[in-house]
C-alpha positions in Angstrom: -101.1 -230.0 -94.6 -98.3 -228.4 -96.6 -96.7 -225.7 -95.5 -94.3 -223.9 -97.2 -91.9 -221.5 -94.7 -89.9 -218.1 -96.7 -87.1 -216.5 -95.5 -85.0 -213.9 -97.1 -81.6 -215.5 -95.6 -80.9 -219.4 -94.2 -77.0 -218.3 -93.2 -76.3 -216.9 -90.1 -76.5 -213.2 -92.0 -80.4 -213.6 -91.2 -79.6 -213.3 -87.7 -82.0 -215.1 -85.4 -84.6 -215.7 -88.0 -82.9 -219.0 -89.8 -82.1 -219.7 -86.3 -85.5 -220.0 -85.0 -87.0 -221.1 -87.7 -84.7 -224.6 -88.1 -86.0 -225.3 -84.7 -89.8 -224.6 -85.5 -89.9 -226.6 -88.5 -88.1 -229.2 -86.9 -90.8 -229.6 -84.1 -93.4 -229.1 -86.9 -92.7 -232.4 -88.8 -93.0 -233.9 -85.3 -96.6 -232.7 -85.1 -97.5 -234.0 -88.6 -96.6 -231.1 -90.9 -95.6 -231.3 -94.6 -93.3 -228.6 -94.2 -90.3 -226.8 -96.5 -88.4 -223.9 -96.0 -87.2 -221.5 -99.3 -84.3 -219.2 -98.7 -81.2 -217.9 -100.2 -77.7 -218.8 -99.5 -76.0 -215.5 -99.7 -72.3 -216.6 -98.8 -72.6 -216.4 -95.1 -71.7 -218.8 -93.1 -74.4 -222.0 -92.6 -76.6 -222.3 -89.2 -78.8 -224.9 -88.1 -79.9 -228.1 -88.1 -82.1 -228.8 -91.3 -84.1 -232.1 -91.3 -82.9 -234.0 -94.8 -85.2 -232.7 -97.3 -86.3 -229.2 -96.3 -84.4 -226.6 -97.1 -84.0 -225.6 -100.6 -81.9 -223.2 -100.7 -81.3 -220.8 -103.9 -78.5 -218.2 -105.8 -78.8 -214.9 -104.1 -78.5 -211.7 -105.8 -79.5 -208.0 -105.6 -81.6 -206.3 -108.2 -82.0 -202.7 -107.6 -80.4 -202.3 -104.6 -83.3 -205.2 -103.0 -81.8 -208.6 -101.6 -83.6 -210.9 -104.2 -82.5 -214.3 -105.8 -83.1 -216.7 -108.9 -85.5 -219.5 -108.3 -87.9 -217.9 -105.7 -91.0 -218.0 -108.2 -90.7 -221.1 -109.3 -89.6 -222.9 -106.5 -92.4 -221.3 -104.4 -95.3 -222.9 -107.3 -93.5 -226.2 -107.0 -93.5 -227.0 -103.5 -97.5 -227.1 -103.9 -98.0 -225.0 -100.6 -101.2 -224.9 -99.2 -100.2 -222.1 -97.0 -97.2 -219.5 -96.9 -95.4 -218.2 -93.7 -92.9 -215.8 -94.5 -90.2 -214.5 -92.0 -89.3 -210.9 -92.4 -89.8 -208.0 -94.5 -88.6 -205.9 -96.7 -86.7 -208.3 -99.7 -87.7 -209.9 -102.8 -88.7 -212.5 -101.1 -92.5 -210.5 -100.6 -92.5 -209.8 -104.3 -92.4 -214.3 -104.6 -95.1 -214.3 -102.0 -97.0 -211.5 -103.2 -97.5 -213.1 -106.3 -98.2 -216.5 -105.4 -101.7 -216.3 -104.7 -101.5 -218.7 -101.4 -102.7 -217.9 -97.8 -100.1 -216.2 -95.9 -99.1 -215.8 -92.7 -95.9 -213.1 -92.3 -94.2 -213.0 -89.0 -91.9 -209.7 -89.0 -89.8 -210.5 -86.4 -89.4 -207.1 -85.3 -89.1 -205.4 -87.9 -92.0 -203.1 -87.7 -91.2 -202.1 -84.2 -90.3 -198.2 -84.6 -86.5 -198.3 -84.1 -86.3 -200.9 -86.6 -88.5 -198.7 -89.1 -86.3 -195.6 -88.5 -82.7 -197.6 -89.2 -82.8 -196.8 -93.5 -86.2 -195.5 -93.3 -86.0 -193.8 -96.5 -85.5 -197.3 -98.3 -88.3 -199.0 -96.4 -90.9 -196.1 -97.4 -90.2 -197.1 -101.2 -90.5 -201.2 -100.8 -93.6 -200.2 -98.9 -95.0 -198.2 -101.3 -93.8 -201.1 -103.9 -95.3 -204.1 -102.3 -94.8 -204.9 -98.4 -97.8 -202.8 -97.8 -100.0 -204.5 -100.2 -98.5 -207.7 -98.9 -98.5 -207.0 -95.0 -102.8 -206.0 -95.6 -103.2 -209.2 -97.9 -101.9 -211.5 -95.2 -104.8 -214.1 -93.8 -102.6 -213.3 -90.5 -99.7 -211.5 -88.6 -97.6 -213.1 -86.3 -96.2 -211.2 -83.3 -93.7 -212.7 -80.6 -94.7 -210.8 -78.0 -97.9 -207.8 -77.0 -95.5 -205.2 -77.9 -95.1 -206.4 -81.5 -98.5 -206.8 -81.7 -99.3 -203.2 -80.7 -96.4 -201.9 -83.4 -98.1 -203.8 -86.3 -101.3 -201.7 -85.0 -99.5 -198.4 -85.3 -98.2 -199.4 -88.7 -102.0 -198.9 -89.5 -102.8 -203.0 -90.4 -106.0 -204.5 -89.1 -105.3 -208.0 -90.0 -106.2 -210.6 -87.4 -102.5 -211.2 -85.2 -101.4 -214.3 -83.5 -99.1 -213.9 -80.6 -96.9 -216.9 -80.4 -93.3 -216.5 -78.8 -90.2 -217.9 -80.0 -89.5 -221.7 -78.2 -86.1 -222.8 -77.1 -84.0 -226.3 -76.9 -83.7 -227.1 -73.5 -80.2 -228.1 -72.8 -80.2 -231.9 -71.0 -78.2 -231.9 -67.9 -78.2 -228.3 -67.1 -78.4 -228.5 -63.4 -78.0 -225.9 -61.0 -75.1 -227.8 -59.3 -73.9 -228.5 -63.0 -73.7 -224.8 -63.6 -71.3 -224.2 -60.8 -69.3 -227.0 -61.6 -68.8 -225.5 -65.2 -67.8 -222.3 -64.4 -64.6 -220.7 -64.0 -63.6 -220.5 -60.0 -61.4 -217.5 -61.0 -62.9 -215.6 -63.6 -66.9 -214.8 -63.9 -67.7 -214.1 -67.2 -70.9 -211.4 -68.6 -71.3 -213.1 -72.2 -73.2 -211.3 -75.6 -74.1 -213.4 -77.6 -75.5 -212.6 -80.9 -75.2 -210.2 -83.9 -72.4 -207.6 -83.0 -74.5 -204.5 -84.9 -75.2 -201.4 -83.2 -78.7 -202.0 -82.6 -77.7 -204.2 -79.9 -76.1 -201.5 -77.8 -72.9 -202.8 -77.6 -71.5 -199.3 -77.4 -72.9 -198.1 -74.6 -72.1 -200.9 -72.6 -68.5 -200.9 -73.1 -68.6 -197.0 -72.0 -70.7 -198.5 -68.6 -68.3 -201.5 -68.2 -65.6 -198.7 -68.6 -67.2 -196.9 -65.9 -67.3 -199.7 -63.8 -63.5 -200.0 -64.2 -63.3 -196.9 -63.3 -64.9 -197.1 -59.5 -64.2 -200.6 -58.9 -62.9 -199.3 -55.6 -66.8 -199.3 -54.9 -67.5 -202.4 -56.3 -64.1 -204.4 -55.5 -66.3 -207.5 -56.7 -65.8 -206.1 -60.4 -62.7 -207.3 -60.9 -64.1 -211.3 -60.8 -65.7 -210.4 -64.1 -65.0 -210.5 -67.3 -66.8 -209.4 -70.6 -67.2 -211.8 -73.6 -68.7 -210.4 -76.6 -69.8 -213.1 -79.0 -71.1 -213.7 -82.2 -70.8 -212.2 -86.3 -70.0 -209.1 -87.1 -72.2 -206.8 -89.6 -70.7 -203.9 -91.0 -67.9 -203.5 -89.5 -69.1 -202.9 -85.8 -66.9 -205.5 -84.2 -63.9 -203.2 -85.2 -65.7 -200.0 -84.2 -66.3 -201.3 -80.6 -62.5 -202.7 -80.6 -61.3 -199.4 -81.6 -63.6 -197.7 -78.5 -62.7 -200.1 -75.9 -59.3 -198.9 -76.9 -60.1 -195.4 -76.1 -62.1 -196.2 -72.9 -58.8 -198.2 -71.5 -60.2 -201.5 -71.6 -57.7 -204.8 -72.0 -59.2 -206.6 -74.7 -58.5 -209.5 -76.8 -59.6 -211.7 -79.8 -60.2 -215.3 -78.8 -59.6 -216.1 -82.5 -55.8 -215.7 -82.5 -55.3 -218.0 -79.2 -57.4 -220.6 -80.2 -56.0 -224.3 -79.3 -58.6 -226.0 -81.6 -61.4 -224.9 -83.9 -64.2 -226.3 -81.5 -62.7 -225.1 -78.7 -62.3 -221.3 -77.0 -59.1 -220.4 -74.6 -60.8 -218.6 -71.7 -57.6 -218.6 -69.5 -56.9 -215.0 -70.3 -57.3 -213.5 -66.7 -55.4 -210.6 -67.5 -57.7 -209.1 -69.8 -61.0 -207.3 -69.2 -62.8 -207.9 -72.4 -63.0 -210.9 -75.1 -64.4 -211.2 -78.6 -64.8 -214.7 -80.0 -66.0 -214.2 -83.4 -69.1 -216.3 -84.3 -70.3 -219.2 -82.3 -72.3 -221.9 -83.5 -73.0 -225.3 -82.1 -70.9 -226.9 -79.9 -68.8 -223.8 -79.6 -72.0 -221.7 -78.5 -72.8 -224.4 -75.9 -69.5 -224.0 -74.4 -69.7 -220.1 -74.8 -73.1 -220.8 -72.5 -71.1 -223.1 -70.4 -68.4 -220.9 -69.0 -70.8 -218.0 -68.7 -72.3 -216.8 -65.5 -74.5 -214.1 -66.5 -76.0 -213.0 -70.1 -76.5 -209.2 -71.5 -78.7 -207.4 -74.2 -78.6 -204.2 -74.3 -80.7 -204.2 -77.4 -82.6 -200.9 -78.7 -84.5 -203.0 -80.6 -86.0 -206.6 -81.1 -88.7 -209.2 -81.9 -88.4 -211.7 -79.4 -84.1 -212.8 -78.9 -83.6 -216.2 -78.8 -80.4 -215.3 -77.5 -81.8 -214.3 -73.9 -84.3 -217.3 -73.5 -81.3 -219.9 -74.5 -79.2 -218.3 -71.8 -82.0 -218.8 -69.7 -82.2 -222.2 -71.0 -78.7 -222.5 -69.3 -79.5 -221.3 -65.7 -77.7 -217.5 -66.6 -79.1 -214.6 -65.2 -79.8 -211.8 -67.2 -79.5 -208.1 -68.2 -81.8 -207.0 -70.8 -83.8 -203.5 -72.0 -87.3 -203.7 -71.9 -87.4 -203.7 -75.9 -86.4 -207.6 -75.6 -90.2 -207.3 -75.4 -90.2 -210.3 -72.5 -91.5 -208.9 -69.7 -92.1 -211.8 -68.0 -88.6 -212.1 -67.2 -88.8 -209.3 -64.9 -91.8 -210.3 -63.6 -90.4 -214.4 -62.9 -87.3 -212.8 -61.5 -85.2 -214.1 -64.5 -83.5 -210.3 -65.6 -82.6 -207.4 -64.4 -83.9 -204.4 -66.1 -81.7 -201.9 -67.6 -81.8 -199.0 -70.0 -80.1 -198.2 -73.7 -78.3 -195.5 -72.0 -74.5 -195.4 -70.5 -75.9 -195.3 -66.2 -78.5 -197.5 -66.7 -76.3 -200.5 -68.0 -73.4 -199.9 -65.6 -76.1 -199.4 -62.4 -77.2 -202.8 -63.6 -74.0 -203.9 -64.0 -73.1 -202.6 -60.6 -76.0 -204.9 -59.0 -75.1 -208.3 -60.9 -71.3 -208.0 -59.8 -72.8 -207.2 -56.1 -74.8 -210.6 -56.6 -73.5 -213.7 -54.5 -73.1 -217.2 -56.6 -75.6 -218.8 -54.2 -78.1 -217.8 -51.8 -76.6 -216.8 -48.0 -77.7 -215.3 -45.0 -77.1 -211.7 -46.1 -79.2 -212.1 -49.9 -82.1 -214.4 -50.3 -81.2 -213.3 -54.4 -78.0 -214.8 -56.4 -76.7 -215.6 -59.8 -77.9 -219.0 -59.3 -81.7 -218.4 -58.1 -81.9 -215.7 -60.8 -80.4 -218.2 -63.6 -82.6 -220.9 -62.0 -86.3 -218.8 -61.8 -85.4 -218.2 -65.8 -85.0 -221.4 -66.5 -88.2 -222.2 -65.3 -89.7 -219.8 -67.1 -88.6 -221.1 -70.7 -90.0 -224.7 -69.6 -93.0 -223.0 -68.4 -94.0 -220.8 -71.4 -91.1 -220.9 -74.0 -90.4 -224.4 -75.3 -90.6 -225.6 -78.9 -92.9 -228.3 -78.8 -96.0 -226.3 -77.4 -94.7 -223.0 -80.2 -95.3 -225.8 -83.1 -98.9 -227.0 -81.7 -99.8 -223.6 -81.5 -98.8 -222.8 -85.1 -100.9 -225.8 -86.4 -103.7 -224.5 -84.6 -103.1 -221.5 -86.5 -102.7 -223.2 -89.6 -105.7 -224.7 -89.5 -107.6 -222.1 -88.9 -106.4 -220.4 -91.9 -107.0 -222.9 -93.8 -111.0 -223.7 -92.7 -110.1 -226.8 -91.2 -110.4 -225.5 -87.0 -112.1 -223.0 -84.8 -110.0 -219.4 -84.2 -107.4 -220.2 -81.9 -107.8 -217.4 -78.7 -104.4 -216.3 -79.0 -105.8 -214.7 -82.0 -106.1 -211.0 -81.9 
């Protein structure tokens, strides 16, 4: 069966989406799909792990103010698709598939969950009005991560059939509990963001509850073992609006960039200050980033399903997350702690991790380790690539007449 994947960006300015999908299609071919992925190369920097072959990637442009490039068309009636599945909404990229006149399958990634409608709402009304709405209700199916997304595709008004299929994640080989501790830094614990620095993720707020922290770590003397690391690419220029507030707040910060000893490698021997920022990590740098962490925050106001929190968990790290990570079964595994978007919320769940022994004891039957380790065993349990690509063909054939509807099938 061939299958033809689109995606408005393959750099790492398509946040998790490229991301995610290099994995899926990955563990597709394994399954025995024809698959290839069309996307444009719009200068930012490259991610993943393409098998030779399938990626074809094209000049990016915009043409009235909508991220559209050269090629898409043509390229889309050459790869002789017998299905779509398109990854996001809301570019040129809808117009290609719109007009293609394959079965689709569209997987939003979050981007019809309200928050996400409301950020430059005014220029989503128009290309829904243009074409995403006529190419959301054509659609042979929607694809949700999670219930929640599910529910928001529902409130959007579309009555398409939706298959709920997570996000899967690498599992790291060697990633033992005893590895973890050996790993770590024995002076310096270290909170680690990981992902797109863009105000969506909350960043803001949790420098002002980190901040707070600071401020009554006579109540929590445990505080000052910890350290903040905020990694990952900068959009818009929030990276140097939250350097500018941690500035204000009285936090000791500093770029890991300009102390660097080696391009592969990050200098965390910076005791004597409270907050990092890396830059982007990719790779081998990201592992090591995941490495050297003990515990993993998301803040987010808004997402599909982040890969970022089920790779941490993939490494043993406990976490901190919102409830719109939409993964629920976090809580319910003991994986996360649950915190709000706003300034209390984050630092009283701050305020509970620092409080948090490495290991089990006498005094606290929970730690870092046993939360790290219960979400670990949750991503092998429910969140792993192989079983996310068997589902997918399941779905595919389905679609196209060739298998019974699959039950995850809304």
């Amino acid at each position: 069966m061939k299958i033809t994947h689109i995606t408005g960006s393959v750099t790492q300015r398509g946040g998790g989406i490229p991301v995610a999908l290099d994995a899926l299609v990955r563990e597709q071919l394994h399954v025995g799909l024809d698959v290839r992925v069309l996307g444009w190369d719009d200068g930012g920097d490259a991610v993943g792990k393409w098998p030779s072959g399938v990626l074809q990637s094209l000049p990016f442009e915009k043409r009235w103010g909508l991220p559209r490039g050269k090629g898409m068309d043509e390229a889309l009636g050459e790869s002789g698709a017998e299905l779509v599945h398109l990854h996001g909404l809301w570019t040129g990229a809808s117009l290609s598939v719109l007009k293609c006149g394959k079965p689709q399958i569209i997987s939003p990634h979050g981007m019809l969950d309200a928050w996400a409608l409301a950020n430059s709402a005014w220029k989503k009304r128009i290309a829904g009005w243009w074409f995403e709405n006529r190419n959301l209700r054509g659609a042979a199916c929607l694809h949700a991560l999670c219930e929640s997304e599910a529910e928001s595709m529902r409130t959007y008004g579309l009555g398409n059939p939706i298959a709920v299929i997570p996000n899967g994640v690498e599992i790291p080989e060697g990633e033992t509990a005893e590895h973890r501790q050996k790993t770590t830094d024995p002076d310096k614990k270290r909170l680690l963001f990981l992902g797109r620095v863009h105000p969506k993720k909350g960043l803001a707020n949790a420098l002002r509850a980190w901040a707070s922290q600071l401020k009554s770590n006579n109540q929590n003397p445990s505080f000052d073992e910890w350290q903040f690391v905020i990694a990952g690419w900068d959009q818009g220029g929030h990276e140097a609006e939250l350097k500018k507030l941690a500035t204000e707040l009285g936090i000791c910060w500093a770029d890991v960039r300009d102390r660097r000893a080696e391009p592969a490698h990050f200098n965390f021997k910076l005791p004597e200050f409270e907050l990092l920022f890396t830059g982007p990590a990719f790779g081998k740098e990201k592992d090591e980033l995941l490495q050297q962490a003990n515990a993993f925050i998301l803040p987010s106001f808004s997402e599909g399903l982040p890969m970022s929190v089920l790779e941490a968990w993939s490494y043993r790290l406990p976490v901190l997350m919102t409830d719109h990570c939409n993964l629920p079964e976090g809580f319910d595994a003991g994986a996360a702690i649950r915190i709000g978007t706003d300034v209390e919320s984050i630092s009283e769940g701050m305020g509970l991790l620092f409080s948090l022994p490495t290991t089990e004891n006498e005094s606290s039957t929970t730690s870092l380790i046993s939360l790290g380790s219960n979400g670990r065993a949750l991503v092998e349990r429910q969140f792993t690539w192989p079983k996310v690509a068997a589902q997918m063909k399941e779905l595919y054939q389905w679609i196209t007449g060739n298998g019974d509807r699959p039950d995850f099938v809304h």
